[in-house]
C-alpha positions as MATLAB code, in Angstrom:
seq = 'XXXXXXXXXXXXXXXXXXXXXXXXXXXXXXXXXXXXXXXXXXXXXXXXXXXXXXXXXXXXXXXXXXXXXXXXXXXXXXXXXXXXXXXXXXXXXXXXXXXXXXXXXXXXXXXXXXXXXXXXXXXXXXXXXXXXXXXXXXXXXXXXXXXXXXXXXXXXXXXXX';
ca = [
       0.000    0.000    0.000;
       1.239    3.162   -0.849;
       1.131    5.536    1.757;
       1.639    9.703    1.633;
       1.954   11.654    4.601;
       0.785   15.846    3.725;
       2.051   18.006    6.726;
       1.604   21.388    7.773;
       0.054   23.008   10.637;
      -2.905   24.339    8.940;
      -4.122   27.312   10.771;
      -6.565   27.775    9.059;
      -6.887   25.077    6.652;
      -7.441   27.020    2.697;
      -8.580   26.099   -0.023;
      -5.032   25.639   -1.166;
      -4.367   23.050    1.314;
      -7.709   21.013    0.067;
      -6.479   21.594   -3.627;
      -3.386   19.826   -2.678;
      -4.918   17.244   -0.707;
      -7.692   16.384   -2.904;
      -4.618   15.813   -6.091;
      -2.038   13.964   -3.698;
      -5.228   11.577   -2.398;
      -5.621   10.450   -5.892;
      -1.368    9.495   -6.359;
      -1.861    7.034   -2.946;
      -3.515    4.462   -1.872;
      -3.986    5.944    1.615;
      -3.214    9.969    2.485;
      -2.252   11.119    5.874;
      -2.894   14.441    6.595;
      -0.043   15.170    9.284;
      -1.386   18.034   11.424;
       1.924   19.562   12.814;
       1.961   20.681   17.180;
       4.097   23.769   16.442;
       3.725   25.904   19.465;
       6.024   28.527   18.450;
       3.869   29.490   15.120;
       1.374   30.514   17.963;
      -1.413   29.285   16.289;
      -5.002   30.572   16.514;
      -6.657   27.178   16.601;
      -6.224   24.705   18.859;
      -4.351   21.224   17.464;
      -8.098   19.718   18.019;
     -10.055   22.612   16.573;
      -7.725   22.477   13.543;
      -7.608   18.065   13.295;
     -11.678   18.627   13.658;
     -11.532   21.246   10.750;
      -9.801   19.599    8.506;
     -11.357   16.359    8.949;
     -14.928   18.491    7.871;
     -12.911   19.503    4.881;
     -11.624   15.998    3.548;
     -14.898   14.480    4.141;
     -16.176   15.489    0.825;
     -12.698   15.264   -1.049;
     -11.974   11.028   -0.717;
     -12.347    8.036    1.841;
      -8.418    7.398    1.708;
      -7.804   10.211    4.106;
      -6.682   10.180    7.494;
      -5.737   13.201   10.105;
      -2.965   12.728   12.479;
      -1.524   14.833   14.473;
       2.136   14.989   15.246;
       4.715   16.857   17.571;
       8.219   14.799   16.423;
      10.076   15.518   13.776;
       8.306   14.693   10.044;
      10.277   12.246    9.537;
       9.439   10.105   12.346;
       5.816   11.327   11.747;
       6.276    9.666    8.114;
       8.171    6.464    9.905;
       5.598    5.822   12.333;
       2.177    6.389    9.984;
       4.064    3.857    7.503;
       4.239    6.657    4.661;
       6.748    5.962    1.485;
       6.361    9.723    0.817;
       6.275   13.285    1.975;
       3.732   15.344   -0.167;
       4.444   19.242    0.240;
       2.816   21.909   -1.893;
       4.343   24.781   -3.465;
       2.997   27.861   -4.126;
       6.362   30.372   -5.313;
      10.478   30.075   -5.465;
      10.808   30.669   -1.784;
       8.609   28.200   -0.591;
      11.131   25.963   -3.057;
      14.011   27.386   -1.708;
      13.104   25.792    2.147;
      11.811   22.679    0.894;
      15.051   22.108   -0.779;
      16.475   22.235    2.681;
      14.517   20.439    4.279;
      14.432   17.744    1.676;
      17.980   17.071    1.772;
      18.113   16.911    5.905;
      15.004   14.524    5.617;
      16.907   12.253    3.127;
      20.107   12.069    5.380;
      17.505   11.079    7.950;
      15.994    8.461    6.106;
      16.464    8.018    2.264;
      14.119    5.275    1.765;
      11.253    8.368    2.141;
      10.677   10.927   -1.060;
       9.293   13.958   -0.864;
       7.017   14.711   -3.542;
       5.903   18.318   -4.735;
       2.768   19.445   -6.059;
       2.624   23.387   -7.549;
      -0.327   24.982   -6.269;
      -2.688   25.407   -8.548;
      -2.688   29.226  -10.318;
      -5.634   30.120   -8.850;
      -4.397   29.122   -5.556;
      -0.649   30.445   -5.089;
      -1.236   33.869   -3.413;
      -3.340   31.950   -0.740;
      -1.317   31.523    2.725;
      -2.758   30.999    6.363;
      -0.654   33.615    7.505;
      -1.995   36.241    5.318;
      -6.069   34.707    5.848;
      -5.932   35.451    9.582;
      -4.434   38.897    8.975;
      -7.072   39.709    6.266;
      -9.877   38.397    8.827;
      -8.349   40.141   11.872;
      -8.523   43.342    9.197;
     -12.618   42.244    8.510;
     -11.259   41.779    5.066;
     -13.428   38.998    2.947;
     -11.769   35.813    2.986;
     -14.514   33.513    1.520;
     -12.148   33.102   -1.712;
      -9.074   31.457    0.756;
     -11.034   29.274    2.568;
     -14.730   27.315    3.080;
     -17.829   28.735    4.533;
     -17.054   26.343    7.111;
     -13.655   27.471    7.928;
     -14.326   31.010    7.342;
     -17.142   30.916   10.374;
     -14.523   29.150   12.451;
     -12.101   31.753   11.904;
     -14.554   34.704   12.378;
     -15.644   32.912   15.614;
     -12.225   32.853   17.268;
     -12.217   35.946   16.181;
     -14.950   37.408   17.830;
     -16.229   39.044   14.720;
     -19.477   36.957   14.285;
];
């Protein structure tokens, strides 16, 4: 079975992340969404409001999907879910530039584990989660980033509902 672990700490989860998870769940047999415990992004979900959110959002994409959190390094996140490969998007030349990094300190970690890029789509490559949060904080419109779903979550933490 071939597995593909997809991590990130998705706060919020866009519609980039579910354009890149709904291409990488057709390339595996089973896709692990890898939802990252990274404290010092200070993120404004919780891990388990942003497992729960996500899990909303890949109900409707394909039945080969699975969320899992993680707090150890992605490697051993990809080790212990079984994956053969480490899906990351890409959306411009920087985000390239620290993938490349990171690629070749995974591979000295364990070479037997590719990482495999998808470009975001066109539509998509602007779209961050950094930049959704700041546009809601602002009480900019961010239905075109992310669900109707996510987008009430978002203006809920926010206090702007």
């Amino acid at each position: 079975m071939r597995i593909g672990l997809y991590p990130g700490t998705f706060d919020p989860v866009t519609v980039g992340h579910t354009d890149i998870i709904s291409r990488a769940s057709n390339l595996v047999d089973k896709l692990v969404i890898g939802v990252a415990i990274n404290n010092d992004k200070s993120p404004l979900f919780s891990l388990e409001e942003r497992v729960a959110l996500i899990q909303a959002e890949c109900k409707h994409i394909a039945e080969n999907i699975l969320v899992h959190p993680f707090e150890n390094l992605l490697i051993q996140c990809a080790r212990d879910v079984g994956a053969s490969m480490i899906i990351r998007g890409l959306r411009a030349v920087s985000d390239f530039e620290y993938e490349y990094q990171m690629v070749g300190m995974n591979r000295s970690l364990d070479a037997s584990i590719e990482t495999v890029f998808l470009m975001a789509d066109v539509q998509h490559q602007a779209v961050a989660s950094r930049l959704v949060k700041e546009i809601a904080r602002l009480k900019g419109d961010i239905s075109n980033f992310v669900s109707k779903n996510v987008s009430n979550a978002i203006k809920d933490k926010l206090h702007l509902i």
